[in-house]
TIKOL-709157 format. One record per atom (N, C-alpha, C, O, CB): residue number from 1; residue in one letter; atom name; y, x, z. Coordinates in Angstrom, 3 decimals. Each point is the difference from the previous one (the first is absolute). Glycine has a CB too. Layout:
BEGIN
<NUM, "A", "CA", <Y, X, Z>>
...
***
This chain:
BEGIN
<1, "X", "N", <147.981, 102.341, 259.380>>
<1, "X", "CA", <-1.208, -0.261, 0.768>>
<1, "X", "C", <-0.359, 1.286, 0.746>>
<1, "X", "O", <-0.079, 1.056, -0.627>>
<1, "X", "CB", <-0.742, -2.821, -1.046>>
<2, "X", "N", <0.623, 1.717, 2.854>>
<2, "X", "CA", <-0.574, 1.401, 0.777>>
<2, "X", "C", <-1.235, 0.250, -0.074>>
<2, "X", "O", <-0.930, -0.613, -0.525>>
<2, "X", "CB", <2.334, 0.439, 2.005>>
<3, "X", "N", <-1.316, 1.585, -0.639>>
<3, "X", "CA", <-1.605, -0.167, -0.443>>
<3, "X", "C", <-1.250, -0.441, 0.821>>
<3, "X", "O", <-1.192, 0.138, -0.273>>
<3, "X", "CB", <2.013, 1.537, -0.951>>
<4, "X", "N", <-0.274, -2.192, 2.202>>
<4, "X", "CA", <-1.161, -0.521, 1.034>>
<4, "X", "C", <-0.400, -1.464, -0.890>>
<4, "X", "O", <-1.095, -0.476, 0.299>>
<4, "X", "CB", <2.204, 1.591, 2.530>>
<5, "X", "N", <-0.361, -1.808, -3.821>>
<5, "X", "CA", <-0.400, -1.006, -0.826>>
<5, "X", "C", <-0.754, 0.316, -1.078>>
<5, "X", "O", <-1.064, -0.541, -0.300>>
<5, "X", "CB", <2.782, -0.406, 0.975>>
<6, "X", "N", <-1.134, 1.883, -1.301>>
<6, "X", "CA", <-0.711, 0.287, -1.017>>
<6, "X", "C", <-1.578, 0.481, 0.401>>
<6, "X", "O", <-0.855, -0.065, -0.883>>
<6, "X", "CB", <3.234, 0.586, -0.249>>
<7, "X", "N", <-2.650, -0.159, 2.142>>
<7, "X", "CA", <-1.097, 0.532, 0.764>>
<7, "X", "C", <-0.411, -1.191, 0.156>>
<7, "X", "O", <-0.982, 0.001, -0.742>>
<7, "X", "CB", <1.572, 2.053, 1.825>>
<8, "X", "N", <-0.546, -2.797, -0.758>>
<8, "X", "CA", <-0.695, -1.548, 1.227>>
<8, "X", "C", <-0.132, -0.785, -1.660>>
<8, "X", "O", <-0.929, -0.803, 0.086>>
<8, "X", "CB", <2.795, 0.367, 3.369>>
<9, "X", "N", <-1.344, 0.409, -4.693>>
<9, "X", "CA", <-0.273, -0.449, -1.005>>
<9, "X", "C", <-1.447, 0.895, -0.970>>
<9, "X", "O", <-0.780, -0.526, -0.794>>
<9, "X", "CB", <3.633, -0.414, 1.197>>
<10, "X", "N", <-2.798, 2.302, 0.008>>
<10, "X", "CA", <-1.082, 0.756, -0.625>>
<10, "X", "C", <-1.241, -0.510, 1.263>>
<10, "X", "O", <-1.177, 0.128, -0.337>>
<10, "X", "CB", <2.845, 2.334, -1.097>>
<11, "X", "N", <-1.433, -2.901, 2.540>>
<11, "X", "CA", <-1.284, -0.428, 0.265>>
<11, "X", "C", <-0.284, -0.996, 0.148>>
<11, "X", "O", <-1.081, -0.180, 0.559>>
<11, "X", "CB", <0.906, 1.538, 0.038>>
<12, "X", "N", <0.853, -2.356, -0.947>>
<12, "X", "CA", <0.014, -1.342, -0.194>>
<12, "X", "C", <-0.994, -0.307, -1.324>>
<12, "X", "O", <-0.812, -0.924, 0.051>>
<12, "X", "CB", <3.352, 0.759, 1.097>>
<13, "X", "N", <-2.382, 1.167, -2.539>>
<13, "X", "CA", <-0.643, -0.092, -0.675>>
<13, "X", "C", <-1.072, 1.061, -0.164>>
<13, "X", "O", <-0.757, 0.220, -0.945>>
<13, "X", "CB", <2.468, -1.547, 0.360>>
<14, "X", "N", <-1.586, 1.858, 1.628>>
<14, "X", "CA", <-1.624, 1.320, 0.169>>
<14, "X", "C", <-1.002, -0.901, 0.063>>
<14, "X", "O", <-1.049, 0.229, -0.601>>
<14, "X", "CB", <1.807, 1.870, 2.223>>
<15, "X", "N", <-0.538, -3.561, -0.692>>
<15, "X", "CA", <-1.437, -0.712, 1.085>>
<15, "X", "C", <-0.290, -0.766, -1.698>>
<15, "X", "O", <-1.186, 0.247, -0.220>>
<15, "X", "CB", <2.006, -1.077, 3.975>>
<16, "X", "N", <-0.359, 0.194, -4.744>>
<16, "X", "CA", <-0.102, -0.500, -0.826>>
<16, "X", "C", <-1.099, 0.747, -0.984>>
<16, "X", "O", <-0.984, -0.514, -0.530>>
<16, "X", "CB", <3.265, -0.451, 1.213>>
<17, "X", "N", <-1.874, 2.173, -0.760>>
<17, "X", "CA", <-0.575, 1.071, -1.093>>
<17, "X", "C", <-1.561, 0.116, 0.274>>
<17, "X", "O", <-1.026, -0.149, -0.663>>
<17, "X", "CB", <3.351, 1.664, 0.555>>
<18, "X", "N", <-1.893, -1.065, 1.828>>
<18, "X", "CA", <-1.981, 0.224, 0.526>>
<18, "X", "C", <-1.082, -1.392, 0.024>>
<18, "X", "O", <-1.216, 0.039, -0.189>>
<18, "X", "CB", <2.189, 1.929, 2.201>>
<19, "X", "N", <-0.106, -3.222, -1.715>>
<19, "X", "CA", <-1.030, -0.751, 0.034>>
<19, "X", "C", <0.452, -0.915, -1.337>>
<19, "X", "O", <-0.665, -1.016, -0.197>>
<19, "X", "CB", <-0.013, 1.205, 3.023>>
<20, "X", "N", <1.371, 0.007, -3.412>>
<20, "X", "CA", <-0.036, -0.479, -1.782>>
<20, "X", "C", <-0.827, 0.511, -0.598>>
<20, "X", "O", <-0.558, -0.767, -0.785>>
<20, "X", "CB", <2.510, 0.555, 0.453>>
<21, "X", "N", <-2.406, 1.470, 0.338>>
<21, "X", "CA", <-0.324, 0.964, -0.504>>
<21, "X", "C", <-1.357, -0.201, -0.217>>
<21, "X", "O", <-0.602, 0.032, -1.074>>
<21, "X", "CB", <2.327, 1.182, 1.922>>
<22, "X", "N", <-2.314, -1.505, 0.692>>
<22, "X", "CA", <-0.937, -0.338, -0.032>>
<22, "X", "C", <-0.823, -1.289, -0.113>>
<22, "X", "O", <-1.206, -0.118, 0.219>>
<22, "X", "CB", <1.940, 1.866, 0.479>>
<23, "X", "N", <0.283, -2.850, -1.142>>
<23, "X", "CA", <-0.211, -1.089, -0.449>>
<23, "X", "C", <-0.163, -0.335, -1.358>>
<23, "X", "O", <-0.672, -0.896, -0.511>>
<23, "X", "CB", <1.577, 0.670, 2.286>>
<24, "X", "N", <-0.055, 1.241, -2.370>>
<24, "X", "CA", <-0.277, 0.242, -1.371>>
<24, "X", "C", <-1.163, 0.835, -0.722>>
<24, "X", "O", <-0.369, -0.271, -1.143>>
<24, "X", "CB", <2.568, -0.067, 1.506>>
<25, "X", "N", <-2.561, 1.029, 0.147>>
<25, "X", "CA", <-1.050, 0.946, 0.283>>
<25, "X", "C", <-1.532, -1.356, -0.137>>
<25, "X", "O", <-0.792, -0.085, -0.938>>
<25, "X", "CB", <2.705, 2.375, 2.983>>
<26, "X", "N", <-1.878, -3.139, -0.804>>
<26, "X", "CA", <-1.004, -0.520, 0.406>>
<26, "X", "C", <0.011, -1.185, -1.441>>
<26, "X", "O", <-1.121, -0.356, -0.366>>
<26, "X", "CB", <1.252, 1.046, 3.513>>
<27, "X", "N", <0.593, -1.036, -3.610>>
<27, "X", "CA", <0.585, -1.041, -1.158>>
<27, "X", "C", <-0.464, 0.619, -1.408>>
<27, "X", "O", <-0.692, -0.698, -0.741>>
<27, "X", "CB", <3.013, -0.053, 2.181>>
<28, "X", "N", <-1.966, 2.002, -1.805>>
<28, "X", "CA", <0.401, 0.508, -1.204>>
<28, "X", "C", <-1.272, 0.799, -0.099>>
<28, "X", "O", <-0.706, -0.036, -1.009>>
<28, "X", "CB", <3.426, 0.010, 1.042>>
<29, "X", "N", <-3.010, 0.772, 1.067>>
<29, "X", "CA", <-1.260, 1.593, 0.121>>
<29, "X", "C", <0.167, 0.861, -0.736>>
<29, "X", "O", <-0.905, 0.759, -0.345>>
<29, "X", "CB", <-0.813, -1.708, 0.761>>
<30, "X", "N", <3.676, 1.073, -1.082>>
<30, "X", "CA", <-0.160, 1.327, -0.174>>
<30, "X", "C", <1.179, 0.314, 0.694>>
<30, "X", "O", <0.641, -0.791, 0.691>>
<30, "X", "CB", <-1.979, 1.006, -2.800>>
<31, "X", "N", <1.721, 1.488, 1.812>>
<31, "X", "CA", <1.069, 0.801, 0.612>>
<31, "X", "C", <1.548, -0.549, -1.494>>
<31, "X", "O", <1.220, -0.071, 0.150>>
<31, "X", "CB", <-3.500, 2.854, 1.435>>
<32, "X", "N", <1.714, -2.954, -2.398>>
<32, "X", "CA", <1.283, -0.248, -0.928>>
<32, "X", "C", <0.248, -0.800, 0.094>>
<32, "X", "O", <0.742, -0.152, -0.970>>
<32, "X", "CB", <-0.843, 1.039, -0.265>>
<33, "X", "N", <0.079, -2.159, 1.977>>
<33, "X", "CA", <0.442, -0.940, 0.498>>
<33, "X", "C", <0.940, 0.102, 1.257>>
<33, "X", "O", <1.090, -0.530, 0.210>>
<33, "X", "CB", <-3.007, -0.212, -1.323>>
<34, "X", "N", <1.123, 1.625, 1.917>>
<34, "X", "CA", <0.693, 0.031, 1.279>>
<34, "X", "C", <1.733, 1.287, -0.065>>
<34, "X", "O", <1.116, -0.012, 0.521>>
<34, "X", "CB", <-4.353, -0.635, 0.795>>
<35, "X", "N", <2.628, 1.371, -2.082>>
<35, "X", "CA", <1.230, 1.176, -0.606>>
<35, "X", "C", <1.110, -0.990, -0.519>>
<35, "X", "O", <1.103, -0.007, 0.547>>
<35, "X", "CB", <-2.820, 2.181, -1.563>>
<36, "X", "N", <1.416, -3.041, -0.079>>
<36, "X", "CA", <1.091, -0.910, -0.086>>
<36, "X", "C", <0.698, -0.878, 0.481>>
<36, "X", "O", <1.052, -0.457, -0.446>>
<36, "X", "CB", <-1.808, 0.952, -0.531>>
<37, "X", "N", <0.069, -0.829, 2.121>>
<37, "X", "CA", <0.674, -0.728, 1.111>>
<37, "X", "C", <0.983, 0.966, 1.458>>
<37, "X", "O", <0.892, -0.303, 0.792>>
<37, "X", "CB", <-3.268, -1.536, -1.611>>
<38, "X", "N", <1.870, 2.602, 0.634>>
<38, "X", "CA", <0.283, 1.126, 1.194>>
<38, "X", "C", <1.588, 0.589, -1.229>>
<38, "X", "O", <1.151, 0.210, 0.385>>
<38, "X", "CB", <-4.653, 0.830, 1.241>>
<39, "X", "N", <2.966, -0.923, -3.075>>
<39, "X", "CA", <1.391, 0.347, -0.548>>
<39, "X", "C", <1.174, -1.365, 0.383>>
<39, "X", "O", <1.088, 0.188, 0.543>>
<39, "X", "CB", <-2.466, 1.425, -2.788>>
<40, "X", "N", <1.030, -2.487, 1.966>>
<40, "X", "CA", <1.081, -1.054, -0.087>>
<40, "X", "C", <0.331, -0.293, 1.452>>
<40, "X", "O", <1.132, -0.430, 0.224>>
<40, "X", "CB", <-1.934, -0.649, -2.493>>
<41, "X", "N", <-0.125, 1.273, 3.397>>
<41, "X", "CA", <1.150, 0.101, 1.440>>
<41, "X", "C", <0.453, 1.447, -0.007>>
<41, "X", "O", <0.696, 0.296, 0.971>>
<41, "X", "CB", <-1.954, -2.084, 0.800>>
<42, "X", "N", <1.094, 2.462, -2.378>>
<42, "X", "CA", <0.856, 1.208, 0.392>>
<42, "X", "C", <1.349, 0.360, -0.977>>
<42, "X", "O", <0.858, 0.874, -0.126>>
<42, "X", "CB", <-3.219, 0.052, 1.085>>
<43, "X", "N", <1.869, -2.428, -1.657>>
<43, "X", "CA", <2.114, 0.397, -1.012>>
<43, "X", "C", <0.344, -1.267, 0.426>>
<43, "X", "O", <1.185, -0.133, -0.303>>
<43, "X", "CB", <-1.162, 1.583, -2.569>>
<44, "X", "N", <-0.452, -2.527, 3.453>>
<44, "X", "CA", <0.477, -1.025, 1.135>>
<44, "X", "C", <0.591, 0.757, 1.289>>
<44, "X", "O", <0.969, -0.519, 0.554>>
<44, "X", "CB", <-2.879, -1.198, -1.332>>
<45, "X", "N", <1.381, 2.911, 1.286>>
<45, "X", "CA", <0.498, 0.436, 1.431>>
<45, "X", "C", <1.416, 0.508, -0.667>>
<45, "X", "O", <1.070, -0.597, 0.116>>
<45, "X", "CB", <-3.563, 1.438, 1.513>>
<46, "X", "N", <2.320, 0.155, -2.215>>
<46, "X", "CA", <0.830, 0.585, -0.605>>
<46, "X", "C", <1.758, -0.663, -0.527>>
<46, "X", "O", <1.173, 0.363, 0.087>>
<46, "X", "CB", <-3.823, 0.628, -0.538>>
<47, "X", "N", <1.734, -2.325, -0.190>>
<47, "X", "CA", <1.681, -1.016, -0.413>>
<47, "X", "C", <0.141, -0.419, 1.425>>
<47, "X", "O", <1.218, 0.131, 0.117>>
<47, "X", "CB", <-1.424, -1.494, -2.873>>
<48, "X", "N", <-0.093, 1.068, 3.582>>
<48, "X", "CA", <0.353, -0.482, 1.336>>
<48, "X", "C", <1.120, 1.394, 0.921>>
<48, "X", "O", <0.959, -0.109, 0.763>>
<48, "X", "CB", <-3.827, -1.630, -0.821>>
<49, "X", "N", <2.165, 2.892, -0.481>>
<49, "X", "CA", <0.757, 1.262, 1.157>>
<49, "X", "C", <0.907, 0.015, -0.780>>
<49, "X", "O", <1.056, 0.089, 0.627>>
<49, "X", "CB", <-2.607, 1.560, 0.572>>
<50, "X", "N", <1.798, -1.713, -2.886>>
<50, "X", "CA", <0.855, 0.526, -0.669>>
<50, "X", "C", <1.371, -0.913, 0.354>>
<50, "X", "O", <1.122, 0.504, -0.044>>
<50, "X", "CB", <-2.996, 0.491, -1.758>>
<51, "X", "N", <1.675, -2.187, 2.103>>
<51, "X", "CA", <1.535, -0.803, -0.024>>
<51, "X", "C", <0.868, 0.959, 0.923>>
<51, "X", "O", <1.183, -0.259, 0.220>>
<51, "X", "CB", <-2.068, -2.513, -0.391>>
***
C-alpha cells in the first residue's frame, strides 16, 4: 500500500473521530466515553494502514 493511501485512509477516519466525538460527547457528557471511542478508531485506522 503507498503512502498517498495510507494517508487518504488516516483522513477518511480523522472526519469520523471529530464529529463522533462529538456525538458521543453530546450522548454520554463525559470525556471517558469519548477517549474510548477516539481509542478504538485509532487501532481501526491503524489495522487498515497495517495490511
Amino acid at each position: 500500500m503507498d503512502i498517498s493511501r495510507k494517508l487518504g485512509i488516516m483522513i477518511f477516519t480523522g472526519v469520523p473521530a471529530i464529529m463522533g466525538g462529538g456525538i458521543v460527547y453530546h450522548f454520554f457528557g463525559s470525556y471517558t466515553e469519548v477517549m474510548i471511542f477516539e481509542g478504538l478508531l485509532y487501532f481501526a485506522a491503524l489495522g487498515f494502514t497495517a495490511r
